[in-house]
Backbone bond lengths (Angstrom), bond angles and torsions (degrees), N, CA, C in turn:
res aa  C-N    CA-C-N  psi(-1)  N-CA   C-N-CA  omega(-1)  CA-C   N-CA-C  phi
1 X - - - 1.456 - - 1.524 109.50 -
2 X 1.299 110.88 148.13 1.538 111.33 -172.90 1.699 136.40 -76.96
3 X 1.292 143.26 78.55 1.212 125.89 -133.82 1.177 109.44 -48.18
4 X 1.259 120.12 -65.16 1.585 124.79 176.98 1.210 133.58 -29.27
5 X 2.182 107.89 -25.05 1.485 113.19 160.79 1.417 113.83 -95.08
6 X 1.294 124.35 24.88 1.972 123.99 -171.33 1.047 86.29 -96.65
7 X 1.295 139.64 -38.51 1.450 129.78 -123.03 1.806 87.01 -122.41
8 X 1.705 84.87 137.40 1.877 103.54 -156.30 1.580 89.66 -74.04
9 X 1.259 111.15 159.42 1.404 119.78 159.15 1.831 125.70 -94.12
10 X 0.993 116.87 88.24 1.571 124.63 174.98 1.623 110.74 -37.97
11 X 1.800 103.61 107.24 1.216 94.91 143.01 1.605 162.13 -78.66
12 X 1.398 136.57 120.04 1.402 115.20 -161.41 1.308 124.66 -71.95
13 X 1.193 139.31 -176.22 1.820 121.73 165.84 0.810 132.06 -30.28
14 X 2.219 87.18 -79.49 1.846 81.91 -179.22 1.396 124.80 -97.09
15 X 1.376 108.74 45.55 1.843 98.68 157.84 1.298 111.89 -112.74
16 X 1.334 100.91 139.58 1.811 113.17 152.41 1.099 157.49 -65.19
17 X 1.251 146.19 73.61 1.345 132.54 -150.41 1.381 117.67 -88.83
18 X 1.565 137.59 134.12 1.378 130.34 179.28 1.521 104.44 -138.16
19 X 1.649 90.16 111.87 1.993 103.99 166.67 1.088 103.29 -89.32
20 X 1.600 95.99 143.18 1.867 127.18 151.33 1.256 103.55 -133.68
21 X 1.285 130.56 102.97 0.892 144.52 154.42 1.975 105.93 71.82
22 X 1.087 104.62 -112.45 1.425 112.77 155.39 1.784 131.77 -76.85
23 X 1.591 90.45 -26.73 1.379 98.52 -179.45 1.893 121.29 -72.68
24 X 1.041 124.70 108.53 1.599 132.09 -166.41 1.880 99.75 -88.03
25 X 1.078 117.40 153.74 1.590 134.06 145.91 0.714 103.02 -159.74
26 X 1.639 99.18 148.75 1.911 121.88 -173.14 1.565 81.97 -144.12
27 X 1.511 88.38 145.57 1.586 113.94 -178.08 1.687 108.40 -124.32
28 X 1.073 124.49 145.43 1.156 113.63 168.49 1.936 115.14 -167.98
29 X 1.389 111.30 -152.98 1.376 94.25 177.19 1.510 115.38 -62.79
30 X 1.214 114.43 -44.98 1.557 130.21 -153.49 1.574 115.00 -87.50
31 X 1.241 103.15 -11.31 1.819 121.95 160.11 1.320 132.40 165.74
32 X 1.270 113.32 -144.30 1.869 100.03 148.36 1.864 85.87 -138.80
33 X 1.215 86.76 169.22 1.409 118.34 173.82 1.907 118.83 -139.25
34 X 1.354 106.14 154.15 1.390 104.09 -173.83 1.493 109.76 -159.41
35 X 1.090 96.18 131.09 2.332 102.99 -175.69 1.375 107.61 -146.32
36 X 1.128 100.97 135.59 1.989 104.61 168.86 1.385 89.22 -97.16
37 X 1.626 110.78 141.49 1.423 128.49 168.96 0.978 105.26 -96.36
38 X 1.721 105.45 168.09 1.714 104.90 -143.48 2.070 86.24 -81.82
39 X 0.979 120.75 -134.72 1.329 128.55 -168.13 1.806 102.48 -123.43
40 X 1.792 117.98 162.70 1.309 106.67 166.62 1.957 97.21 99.59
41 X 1.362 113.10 -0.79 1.610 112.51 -166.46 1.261 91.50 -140.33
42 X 1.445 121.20 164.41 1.848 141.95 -160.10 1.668 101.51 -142.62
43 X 1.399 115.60 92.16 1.600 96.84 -171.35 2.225 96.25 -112.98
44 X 1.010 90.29 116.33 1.705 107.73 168.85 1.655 117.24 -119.02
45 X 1.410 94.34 168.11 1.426 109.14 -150.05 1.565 89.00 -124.00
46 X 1.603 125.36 115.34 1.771 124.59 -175.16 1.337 96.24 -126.27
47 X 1.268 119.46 84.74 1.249 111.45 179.88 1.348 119.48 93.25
48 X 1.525 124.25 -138.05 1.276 152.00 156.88 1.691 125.39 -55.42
49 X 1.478 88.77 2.59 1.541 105.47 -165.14 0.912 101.79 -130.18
50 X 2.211 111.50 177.82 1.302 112.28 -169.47 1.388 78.06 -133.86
51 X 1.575 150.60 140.29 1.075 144.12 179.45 2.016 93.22 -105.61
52 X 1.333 126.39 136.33 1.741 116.53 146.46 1.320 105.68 -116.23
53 X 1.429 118.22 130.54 1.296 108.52 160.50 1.933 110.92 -146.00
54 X 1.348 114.87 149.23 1.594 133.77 -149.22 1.788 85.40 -63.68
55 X 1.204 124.19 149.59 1.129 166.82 152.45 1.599 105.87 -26.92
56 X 1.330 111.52 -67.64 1.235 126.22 -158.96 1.778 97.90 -153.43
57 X 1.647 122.30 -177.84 0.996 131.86 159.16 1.079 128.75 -99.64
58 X 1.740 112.41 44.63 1.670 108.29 -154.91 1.849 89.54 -113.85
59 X 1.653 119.54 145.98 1.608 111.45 -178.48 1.514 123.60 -33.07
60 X 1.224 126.36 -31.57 1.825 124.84 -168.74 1.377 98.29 -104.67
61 X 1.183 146.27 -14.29 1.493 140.64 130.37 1.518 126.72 -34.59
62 X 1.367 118.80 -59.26 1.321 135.07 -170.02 1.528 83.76 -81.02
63 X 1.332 154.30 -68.83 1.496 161.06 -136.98 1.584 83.17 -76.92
64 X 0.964 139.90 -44.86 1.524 135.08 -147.93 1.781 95.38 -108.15
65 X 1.217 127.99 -33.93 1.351 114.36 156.67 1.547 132.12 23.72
66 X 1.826 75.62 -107.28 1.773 113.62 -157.89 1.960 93.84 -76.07
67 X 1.571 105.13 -27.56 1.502 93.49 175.22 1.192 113.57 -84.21
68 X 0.993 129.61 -32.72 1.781 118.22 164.38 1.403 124.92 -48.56
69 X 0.999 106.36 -57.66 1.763 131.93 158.09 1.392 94.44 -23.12
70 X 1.426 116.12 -93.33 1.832 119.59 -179.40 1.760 119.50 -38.78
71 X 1.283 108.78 -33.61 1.206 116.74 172.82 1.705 123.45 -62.93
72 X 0.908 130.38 -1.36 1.260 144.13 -149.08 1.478 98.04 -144.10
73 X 1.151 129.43 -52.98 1.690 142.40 -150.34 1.996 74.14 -96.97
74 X 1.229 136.32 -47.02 1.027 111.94 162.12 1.625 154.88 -68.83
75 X 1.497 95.79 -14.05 1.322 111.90 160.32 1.508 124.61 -79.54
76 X 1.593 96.99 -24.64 1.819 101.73 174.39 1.691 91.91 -63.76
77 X 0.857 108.07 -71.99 1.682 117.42 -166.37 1.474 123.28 -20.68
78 X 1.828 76.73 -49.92 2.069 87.46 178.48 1.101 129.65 -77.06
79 X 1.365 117.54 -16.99 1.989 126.40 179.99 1.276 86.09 -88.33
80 X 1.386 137.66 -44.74 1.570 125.10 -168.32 1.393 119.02 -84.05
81 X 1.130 115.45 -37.62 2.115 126.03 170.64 1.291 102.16 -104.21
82 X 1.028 122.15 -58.52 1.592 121.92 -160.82 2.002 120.54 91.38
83 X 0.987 105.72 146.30 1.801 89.10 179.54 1.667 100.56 -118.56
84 X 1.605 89.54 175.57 1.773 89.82 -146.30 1.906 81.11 -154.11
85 X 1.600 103.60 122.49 1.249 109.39 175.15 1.467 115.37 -123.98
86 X 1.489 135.81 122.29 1.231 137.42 -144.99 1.631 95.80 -118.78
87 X 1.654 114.21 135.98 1.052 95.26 -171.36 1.684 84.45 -132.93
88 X 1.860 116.98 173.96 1.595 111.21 -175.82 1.589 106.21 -126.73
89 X 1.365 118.21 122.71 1.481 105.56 -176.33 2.042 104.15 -88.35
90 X 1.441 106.09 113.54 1.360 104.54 168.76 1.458 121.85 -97.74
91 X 1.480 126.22 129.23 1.341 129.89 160.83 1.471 105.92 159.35
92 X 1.303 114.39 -173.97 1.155 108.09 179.96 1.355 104.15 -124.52
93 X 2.205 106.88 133.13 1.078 106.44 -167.93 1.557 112.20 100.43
94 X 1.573 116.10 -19.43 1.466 108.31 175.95 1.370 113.82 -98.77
95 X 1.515 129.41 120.96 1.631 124.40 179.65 1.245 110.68 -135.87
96 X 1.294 140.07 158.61 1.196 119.57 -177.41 1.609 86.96 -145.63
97 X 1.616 116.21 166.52 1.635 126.68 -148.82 1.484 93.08 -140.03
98 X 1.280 129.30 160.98 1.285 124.01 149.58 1.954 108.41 -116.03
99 X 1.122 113.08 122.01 1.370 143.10 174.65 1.493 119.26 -88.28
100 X 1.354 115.98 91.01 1.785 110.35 -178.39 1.589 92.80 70.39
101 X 1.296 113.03 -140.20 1.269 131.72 141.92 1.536 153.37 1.79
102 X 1.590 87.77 -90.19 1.563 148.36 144.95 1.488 105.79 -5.80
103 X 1.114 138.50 118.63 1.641 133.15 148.60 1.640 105.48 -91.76
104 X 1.058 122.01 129.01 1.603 106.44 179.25 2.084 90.58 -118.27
105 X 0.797 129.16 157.77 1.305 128.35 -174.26 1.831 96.70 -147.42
106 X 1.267 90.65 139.11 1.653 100.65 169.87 1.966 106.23 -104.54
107 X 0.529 67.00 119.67 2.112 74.90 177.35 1.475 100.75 -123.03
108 X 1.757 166.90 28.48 1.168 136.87 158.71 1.071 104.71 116.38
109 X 1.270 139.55 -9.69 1.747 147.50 -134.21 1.645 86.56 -121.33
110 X 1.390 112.89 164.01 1.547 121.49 177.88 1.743 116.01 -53.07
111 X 1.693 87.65 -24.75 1.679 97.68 -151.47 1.440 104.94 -153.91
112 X 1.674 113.99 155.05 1.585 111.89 -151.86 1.928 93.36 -75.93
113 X 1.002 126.27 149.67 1.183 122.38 146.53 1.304 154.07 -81.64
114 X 1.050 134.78 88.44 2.121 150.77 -148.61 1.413 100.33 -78.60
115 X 1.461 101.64 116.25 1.630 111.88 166.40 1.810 101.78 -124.44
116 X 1.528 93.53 119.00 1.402 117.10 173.13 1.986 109.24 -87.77
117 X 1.508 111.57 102.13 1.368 108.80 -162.00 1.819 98.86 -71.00
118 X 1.155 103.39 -179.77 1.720 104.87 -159.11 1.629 91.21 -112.70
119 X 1.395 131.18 121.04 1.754 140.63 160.35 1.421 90.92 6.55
120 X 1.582 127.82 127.93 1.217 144.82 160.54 1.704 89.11 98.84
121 X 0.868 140.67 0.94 1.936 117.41 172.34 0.968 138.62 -146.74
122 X 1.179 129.67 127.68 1.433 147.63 -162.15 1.302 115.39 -78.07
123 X 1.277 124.71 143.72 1.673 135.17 158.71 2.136 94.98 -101.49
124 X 0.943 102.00 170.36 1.582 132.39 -179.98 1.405 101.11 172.91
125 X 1.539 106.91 148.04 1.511 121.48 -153.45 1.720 98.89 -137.70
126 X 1.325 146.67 97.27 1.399 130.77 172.95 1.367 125.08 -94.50
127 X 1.120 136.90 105.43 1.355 137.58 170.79 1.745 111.83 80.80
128 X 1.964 95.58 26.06 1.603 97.07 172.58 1.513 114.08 78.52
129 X 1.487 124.92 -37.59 1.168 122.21 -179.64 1.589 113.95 -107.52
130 X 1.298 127.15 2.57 1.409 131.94 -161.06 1.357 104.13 -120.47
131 X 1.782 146.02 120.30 1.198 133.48 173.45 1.440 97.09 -109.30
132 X 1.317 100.51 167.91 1.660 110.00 176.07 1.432 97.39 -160.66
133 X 1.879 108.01 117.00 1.160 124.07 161.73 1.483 110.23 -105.48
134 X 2.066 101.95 134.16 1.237 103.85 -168.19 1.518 85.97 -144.25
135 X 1.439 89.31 162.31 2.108 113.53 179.52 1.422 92.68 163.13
136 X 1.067 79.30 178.74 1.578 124.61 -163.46 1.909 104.21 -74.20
137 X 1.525 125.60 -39.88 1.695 133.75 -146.45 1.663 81.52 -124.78
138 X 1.529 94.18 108.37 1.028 93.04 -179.97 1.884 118.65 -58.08
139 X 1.615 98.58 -45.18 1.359 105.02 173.03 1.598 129.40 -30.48
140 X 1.598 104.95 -53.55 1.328 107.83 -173.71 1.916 105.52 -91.84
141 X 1.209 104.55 12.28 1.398 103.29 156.58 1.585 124.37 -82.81
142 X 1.516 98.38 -46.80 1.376 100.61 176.87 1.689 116.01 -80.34
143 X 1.722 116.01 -19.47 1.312 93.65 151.68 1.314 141.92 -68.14
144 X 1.117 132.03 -9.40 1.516 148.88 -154.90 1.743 100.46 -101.31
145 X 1.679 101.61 -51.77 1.396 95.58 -175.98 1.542 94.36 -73.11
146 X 1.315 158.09 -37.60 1.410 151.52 -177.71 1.165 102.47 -41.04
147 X 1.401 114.17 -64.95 1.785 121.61 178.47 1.606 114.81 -47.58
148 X 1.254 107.15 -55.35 1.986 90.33 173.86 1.427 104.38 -66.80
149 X 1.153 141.74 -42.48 1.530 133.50 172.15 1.592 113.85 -31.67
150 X 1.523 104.13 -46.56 1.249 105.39 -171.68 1.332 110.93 -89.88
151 X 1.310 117.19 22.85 1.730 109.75 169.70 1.666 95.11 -92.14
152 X 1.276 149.85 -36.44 1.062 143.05 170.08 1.455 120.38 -138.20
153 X 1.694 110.62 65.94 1.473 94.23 -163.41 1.908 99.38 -67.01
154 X 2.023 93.13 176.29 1.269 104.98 -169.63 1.720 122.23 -55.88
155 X 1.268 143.00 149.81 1.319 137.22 -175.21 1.478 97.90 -123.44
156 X 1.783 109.22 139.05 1.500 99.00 -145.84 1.756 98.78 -109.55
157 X 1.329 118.63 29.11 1.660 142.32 165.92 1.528 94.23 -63.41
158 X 1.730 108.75 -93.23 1.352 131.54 -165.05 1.639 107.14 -94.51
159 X 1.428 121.40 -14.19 1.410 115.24 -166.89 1.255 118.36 65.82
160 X 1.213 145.97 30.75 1.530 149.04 173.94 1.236 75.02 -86.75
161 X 1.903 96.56 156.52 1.577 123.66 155.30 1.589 99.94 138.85
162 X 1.007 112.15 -141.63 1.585 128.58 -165.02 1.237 114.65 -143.33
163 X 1.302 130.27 94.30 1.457 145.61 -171.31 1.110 114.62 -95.04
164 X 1.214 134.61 -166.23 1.482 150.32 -176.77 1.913 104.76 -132.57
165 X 1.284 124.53 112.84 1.144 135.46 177.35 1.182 125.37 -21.76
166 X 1.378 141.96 91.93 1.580 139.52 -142.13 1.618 126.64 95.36
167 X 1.494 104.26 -19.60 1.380 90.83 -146.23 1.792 96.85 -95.07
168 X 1.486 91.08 147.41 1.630 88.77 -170.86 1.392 107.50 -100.90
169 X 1.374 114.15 127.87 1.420 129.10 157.08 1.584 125.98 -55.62
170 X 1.148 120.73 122.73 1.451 122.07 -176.66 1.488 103.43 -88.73
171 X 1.427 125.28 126.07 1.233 144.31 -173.19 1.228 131.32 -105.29
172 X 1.631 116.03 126.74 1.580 112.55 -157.28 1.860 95.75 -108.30
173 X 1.279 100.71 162.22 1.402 131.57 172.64 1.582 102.36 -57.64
174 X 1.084 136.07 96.77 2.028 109.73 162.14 1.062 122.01 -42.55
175 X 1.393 114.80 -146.52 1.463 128.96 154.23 0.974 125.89 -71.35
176 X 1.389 110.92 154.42 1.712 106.30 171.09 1.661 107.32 -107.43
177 X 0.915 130.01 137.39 1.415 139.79 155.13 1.748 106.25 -19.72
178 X 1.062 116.15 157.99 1.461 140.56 145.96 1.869 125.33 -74.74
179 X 1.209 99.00 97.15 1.936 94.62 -170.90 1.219 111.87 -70.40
């Protein structure tokens, strides 16, 4: 059995949880959210808790578990905290703004680049060089911050580009001169 799927999921005050069958919603300050889990899993509600446990003991039961389990324990998380991915624009000349909506970022390119965030997520911009994507799903947080990453990810010469807060770039040698 999977540890990561034994272990109950704590509900907080103010969220809600509502089963149908496989189908989950959790409500809370920061939104609602809603997913049908895949099949092969038993998800109940004992209290203060969210219990998942596998179907049967057959391999795609036990495999689907501990990820259902996380799937859920992550949606509590996000209507009640929310997740928050910080990213760093390095170089000189690269800044990016938030507009309405809109993040437009300058990275080096002819022309600014416009990211329209998707229902549930935020841009915030600090001191021009700092982004911060935030919501509620964790998923479409970490897709969103991937996507501005990938307007200039980091180049590991000079390190300009658009990183993820912490993350270290591995750094190459250039050229060497002619003696």
């Amino acid at each position: 059995m999977s540890r990561i799927g034994k272990a109950p999921i704590p509900i907080p005050d103010q969220v809600n949880v509502s089963l149908d069958g496989l189908a989950v919603t959790v409500k809370g300050p920061k939104g609602e959210l809603q997913r049908t889990l895949p099949d092969g899993v038993t998800v109940r509600q004992e209290g203060a808790t969210i219990v998942v446990s596998p179907v049967n003991q057959n391999r795609r039961s036990r495999e689907r578990h501990g990820l259902c389990r996380t799937l859920v324990s992550n949606m509590v998380e996000g209507v009640s905290r929310g997740y928050i991915r910080r990213l760093e624009i390095v170089g000189v000349g690269y800044r990016a703004q938030v507009q309405g909506r809109k993040l437009v970022v300058s990275a080096g390119y002819s022309h600014p680049v416009e990211m329209v965030p998707p229902e549930g997520v935020t841009f915030a911009v600090e001191n021009n060089t700092s982004v911060i994507v935030s919501g509620a799903d964790k998923e479409l947080v970490g897709n969103e911050a991937a996507k501005v990453r990938s307007i200039r990810p980091p180049e590991p010469y000079k390190g300009k580009g658009i990183k993820y807060e912490g993350e270290r770039i591995l750094r190459k040698a250039g050229k060497t001169g002619k003696k």
